[in-house]
DRENLOMI-329955 format. One record per atom (N, C-alpha, C, O): residue in one letter; residue number from 1; x negated, y, z; atom name. Coordinates in Angstrom, 1 decimal. Layout:
BEGIN
  res    n       X       Y       Z  atom
    A  NUM       X       Y       Z    CA
...
REM end
This chain:
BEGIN
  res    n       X       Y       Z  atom
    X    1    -3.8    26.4   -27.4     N
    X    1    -3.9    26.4   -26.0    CA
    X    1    -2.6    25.8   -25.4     C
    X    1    -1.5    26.1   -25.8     O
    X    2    -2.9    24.8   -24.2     N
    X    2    -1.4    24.0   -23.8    CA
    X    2    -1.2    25.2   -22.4     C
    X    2    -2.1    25.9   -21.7     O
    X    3    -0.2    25.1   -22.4     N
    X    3     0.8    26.0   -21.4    CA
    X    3     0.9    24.8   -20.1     C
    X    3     1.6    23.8   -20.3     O
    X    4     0.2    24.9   -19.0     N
    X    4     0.5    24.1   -18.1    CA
    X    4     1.4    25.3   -16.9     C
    X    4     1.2    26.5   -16.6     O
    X    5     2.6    24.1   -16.5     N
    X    5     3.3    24.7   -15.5    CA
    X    5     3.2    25.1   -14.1     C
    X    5     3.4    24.1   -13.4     O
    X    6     3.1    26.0   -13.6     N
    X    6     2.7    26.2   -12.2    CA
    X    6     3.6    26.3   -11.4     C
    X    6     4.6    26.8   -12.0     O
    X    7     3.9    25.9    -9.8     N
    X    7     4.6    26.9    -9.2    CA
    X    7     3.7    27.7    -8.6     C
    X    7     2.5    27.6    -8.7     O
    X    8     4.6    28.7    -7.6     N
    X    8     4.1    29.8    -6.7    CA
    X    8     3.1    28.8    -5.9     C
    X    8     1.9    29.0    -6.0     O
    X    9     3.3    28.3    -5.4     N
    X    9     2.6    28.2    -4.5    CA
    X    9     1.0    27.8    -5.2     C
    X    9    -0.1    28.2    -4.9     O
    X   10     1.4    26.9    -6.1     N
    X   10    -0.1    26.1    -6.8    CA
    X   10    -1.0    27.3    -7.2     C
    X   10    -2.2    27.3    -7.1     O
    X   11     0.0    28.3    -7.9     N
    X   11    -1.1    29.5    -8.2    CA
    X   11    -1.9    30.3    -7.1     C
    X   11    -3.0    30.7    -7.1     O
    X   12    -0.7    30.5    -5.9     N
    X   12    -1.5    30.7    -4.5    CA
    X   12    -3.0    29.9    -4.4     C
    X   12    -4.0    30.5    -4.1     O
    X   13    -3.1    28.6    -4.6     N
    X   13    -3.5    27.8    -4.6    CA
    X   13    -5.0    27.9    -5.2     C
    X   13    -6.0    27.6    -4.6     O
    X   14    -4.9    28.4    -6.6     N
    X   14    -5.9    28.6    -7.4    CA
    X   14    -6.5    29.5    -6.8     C
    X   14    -7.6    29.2    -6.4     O
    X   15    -5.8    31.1    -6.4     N
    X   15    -6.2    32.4    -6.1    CA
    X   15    -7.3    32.3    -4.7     C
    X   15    -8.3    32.9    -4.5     O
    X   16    -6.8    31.2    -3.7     N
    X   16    -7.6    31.0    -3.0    CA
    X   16    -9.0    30.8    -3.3     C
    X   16    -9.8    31.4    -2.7     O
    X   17    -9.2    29.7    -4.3     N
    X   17   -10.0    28.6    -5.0    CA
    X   17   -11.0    30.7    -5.3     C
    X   17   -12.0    31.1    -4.7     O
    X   18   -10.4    31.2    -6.1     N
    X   18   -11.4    32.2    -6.7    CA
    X   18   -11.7    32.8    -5.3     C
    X   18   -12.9    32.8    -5.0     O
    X   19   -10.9    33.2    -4.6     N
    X   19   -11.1    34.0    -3.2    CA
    X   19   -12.3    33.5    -2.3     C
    X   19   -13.2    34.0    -1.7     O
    X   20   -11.9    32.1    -2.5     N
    X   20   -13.8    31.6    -1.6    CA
    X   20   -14.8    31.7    -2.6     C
    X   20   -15.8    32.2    -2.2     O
    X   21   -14.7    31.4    -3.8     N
    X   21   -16.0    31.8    -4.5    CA
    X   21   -16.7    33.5    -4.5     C
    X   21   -17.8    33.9    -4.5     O
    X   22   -15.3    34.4    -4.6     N
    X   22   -15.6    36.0    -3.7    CA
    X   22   -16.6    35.8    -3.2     C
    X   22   -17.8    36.1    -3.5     O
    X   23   -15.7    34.7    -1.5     N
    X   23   -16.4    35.0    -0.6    CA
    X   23   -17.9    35.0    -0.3     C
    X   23   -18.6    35.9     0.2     O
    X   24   -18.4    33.5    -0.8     N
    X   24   -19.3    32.8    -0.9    CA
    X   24   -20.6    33.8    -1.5     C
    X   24   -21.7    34.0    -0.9     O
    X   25   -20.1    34.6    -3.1     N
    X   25   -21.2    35.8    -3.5    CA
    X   25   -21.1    36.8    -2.4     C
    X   25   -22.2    37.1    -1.9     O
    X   26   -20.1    37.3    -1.9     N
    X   26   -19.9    38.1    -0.9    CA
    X   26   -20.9    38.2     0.4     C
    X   26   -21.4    39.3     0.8     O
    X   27   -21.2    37.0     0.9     N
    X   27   -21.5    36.8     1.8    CA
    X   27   -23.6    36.9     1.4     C
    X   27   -24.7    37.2     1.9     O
    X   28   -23.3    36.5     0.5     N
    X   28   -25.1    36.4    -0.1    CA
    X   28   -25.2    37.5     0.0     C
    X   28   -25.7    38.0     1.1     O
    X   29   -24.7    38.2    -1.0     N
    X   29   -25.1    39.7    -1.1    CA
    X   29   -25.5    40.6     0.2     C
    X   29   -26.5    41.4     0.4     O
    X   30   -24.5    40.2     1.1     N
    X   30   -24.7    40.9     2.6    CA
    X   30   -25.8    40.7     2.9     C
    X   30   -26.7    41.4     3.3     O
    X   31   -25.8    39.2     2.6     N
    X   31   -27.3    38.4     3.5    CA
    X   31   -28.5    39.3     2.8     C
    X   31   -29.1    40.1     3.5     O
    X   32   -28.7    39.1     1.7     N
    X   32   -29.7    39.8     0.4    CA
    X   32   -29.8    41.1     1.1     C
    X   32   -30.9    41.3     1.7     O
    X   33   -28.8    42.1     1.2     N
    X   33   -28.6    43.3     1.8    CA
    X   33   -29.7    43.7     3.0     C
    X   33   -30.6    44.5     3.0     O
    X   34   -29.3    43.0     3.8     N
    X   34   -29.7    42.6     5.8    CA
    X   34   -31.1    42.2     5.4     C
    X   34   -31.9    42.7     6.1     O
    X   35   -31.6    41.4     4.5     N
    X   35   -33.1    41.2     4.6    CA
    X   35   -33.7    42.7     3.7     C
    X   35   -34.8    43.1     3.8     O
    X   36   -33.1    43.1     3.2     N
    X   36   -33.8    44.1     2.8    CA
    X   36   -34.6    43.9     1.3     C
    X   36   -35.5    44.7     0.9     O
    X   37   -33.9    42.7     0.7     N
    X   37   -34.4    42.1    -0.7    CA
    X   37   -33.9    43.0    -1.9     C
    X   37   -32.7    43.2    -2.2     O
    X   38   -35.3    43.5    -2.7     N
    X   38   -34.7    44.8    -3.9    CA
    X   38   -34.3    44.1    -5.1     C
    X   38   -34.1    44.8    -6.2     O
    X   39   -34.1    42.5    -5.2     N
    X   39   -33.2    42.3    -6.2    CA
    X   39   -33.3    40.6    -6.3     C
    X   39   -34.3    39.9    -5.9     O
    X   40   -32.0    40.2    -6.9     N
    X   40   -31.6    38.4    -6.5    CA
    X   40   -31.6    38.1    -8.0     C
    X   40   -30.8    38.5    -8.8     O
    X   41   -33.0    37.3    -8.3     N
    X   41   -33.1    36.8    -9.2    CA
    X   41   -31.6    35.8    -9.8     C
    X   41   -31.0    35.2    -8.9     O
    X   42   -31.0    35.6   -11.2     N
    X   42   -30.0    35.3   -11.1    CA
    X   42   -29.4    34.8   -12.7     C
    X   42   -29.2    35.6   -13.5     O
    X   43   -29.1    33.5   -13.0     N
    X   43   -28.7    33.6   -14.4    CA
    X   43   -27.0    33.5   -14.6     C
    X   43   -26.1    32.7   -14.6     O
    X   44   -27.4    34.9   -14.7     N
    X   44   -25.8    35.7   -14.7    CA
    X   44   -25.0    35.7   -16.5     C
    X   44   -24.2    36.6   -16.7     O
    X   45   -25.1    35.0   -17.2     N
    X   45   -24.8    35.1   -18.3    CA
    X   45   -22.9    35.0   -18.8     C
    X   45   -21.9    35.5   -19.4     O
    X   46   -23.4    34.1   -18.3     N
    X   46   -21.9    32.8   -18.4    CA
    X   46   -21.1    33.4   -17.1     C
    X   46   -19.9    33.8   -17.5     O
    X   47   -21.3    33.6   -15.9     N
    X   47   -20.4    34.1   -14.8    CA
    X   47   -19.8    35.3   -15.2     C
    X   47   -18.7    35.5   -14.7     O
    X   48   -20.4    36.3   -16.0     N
    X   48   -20.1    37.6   -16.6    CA
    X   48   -18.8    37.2   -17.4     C
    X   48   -17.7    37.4   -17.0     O
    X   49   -19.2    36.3   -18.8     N
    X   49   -18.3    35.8   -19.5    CA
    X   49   -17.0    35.1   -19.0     C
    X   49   -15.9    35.1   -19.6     O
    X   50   -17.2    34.4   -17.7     N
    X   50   -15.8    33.8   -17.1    CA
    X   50   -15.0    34.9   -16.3     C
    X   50   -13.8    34.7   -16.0     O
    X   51   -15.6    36.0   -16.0     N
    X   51   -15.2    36.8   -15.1    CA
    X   51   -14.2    37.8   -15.9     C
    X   51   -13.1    38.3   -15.6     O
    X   52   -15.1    38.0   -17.2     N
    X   52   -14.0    38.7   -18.3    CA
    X   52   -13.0    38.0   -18.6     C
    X   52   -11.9    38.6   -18.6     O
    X   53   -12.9    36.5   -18.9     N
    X   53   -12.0    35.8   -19.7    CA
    X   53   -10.7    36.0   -17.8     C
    X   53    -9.6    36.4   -17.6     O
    X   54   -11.6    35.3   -16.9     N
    X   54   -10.9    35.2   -16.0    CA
    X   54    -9.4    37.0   -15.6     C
    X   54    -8.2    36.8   -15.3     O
    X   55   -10.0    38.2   -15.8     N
    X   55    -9.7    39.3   -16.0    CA
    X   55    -8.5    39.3   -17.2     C
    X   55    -7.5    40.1   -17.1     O
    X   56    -8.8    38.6   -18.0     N
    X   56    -7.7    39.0   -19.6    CA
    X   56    -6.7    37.7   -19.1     C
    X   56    -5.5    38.1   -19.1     O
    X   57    -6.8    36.4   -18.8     N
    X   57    -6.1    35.6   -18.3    CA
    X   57    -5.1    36.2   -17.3     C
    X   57    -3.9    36.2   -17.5     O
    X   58    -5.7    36.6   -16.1     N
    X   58    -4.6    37.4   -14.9    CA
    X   58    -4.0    38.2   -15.7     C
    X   58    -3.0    37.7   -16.1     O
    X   59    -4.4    39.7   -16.2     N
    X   59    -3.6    40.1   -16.9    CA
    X   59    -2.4    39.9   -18.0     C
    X   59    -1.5    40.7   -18.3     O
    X   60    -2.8    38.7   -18.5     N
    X   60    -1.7    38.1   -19.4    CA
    X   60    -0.9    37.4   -18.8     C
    X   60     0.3    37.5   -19.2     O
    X   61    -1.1    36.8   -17.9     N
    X   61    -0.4    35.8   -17.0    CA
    X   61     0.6    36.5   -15.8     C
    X   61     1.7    36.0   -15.4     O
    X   62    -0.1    38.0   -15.5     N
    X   62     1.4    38.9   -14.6    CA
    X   62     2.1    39.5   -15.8     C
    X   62     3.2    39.9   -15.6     O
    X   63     1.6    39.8   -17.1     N
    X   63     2.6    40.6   -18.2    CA
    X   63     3.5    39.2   -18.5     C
    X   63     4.7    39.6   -18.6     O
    X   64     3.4    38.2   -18.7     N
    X   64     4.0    36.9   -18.8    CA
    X   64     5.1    37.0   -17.6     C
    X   64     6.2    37.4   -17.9     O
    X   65     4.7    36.7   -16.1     N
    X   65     5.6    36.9   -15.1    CA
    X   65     7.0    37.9   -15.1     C
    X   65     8.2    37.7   -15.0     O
    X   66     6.1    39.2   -15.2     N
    X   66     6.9    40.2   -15.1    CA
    X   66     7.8    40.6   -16.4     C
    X   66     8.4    41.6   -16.2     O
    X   67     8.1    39.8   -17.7     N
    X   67     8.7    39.4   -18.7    CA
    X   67     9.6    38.5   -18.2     C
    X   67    10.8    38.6   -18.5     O
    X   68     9.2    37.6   -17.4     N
    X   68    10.2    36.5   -17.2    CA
    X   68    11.3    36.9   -16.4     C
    X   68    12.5    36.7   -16.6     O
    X   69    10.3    38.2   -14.9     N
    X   69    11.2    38.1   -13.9    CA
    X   69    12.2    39.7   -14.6     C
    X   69    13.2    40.0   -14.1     O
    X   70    11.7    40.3   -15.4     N
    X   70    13.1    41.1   -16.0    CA
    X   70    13.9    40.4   -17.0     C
    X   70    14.6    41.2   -17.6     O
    X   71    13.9    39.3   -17.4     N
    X   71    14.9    38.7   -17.8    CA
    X   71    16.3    37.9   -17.1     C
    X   71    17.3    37.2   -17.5     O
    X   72    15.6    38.3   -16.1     N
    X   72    16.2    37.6   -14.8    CA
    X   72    17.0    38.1   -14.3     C
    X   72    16.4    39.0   -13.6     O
    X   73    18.8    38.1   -14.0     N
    X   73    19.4    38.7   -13.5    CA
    X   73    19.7    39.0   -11.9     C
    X   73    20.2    40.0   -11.3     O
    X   74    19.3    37.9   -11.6     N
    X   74    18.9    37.7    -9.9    CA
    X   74    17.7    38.5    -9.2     C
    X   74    17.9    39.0    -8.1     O
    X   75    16.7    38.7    -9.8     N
    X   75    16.0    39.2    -9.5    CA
    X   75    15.7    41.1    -9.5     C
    X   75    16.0    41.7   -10.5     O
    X   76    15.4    41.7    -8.6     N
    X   76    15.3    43.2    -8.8    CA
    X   76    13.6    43.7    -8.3     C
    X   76    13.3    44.9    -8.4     O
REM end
């Protein structure tokens, strides 16, 4: 796996990127909701699978962070 470098802000950047996709199922669901529809046909397979990997990535990626920033004497 290659290690690509981020800053703060670019990962802000990504988090958005997932944040409208939130939104976007978010907003269906409501819709789905409001019509009163008892279920949204859906091939959920692979979105399950990215959502896990996406889940073990963040968590590796703040135990990564928060390693760096206690090595850090500037930082508290």
């Amino acid at each position: 796996m290659t290690y690509n470098r981020y800053s703060p802000e670019q990962l802000d950047q990504l988090v958005l990127r997932i944040f409208d996709v939130a939104a976007m199922l978010r907003e269906t669901s409501q819709n789905a909701k409001r019509a009163k529809m008892d279920d949204i046909p859906m091939h959920d397979r692979k979105a399950v699978l990215w959502c896990e990997q996406l889940e073990q990535w963040a968590a590796k990626t703040k135990i990564n962070v928060d390693i760096l920033l206690l090595n850090r004497p500037d930082v508290t």
